[in-house]
C-alpha positions, 0 to 999 in steps of 0.5 A: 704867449698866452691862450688870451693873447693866442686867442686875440692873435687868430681872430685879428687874421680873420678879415674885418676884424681888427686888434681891438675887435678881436680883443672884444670877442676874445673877452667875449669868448671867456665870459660866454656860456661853457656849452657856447664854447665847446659848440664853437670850437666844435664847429671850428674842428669840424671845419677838417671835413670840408672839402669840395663838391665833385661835382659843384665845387662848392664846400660841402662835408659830403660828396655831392653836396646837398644841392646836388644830391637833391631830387627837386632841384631843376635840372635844367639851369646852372647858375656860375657863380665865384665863390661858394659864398655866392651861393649861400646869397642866392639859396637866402633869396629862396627864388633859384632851384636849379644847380651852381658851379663855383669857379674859385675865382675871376680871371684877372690877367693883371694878377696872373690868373688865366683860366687853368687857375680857374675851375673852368676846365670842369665846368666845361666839362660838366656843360658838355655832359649835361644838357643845360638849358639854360646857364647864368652867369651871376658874376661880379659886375667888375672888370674881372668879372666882365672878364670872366662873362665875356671868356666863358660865352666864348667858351660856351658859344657852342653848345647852342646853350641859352646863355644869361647874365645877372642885370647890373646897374642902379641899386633900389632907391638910388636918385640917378642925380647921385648914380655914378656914370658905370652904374648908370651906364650899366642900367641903361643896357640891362633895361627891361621892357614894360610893354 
């Protein structure tokens, strides 16, 4: 196999992209700028760095991360999210400044994952050390996730922690004649008080 056909051979594992997707961006690659290139396959060599924050668990090259290094953050709030990725979603949105803690993960008993194959264990851990006031869980509104929401209060019952979940339900600008009945089921629990 040639470098082209090696090239085209790796992009089409990543997911989302198909053969002929890859095909594109491989050609793509060939065309484009040496220095884009090099840039590129420097960042995908500096990939070997990563590795899990001690005390987040979020990907990171150095350890602690930067949102846990970071003096400004508030140390009262602990978001639980997934997967690191969630956290870049929540970072974009420029409005949480407290700390995360990423479970790798939701439980899922039909696919054998139960909490030990989780990074729950350190999460407790680190909600019985540190003096939260108050923990989000901004999980997926799946059944997994639901899961994963109603084990961790459970778990968490204890520590007499305020304990949040993110809204779930109608997405801004959906007719509820088009809202499929868990959507509408889901805004009509989490509705909030106008007066």
């Amino acid at each position: 196999m040639g470098p082209i056909e090696s090239l085209i051979s790796h992009l089409s594992r990543l997911p989302g992209i198909g053969e002929r997707t890859a095909a594109r961006l491989a050609f793509y690659l060939l065309r484009a700028n040496p220095q884009y290139r090099a840039g590129l396959s420097e960042s995908i060599e500096a990939l070997s760095t990563i590795h899990l924050c001690s005390s987040c668990s979020t990907v990171t090259d150095r350890d602690p991360c930067s949102i846990c290094s970071s003096p400004v953050r508030n140390t009262k709030v602990l978001c639980v999210v997934e997967k690191p990725s969630d956290i870049y979603s929540i970072e974009k949105l420029g409005s949480f400044h407290g700390f995360y803690h990423v479970l790798h993960g939701l439980l899922s008993p039909m696919e054998g994952v139960g909490p030990q194959d989780l990074r729950i264990p350190q999460l407790l851990d680190r909600t019985s050390k540190h003096h939260f006031e108050e923990i989000i869980l901004a999980l997926s509104p799946t059944v997994e996730g639901d899961a994963t929401a109603l084990y961790l209060s459970k778990q968490l019952m204890k520590l007499e922690i305020s304990l949040t979940r993110l809204a779930s339900g109608l997405a801004v600008g959906t007719d509820l004649e088009f809202a499929d009945q868990i959507s509408l089921g889901k805004a009509f629990e989490a509705r909030s008080r106008l007066r």
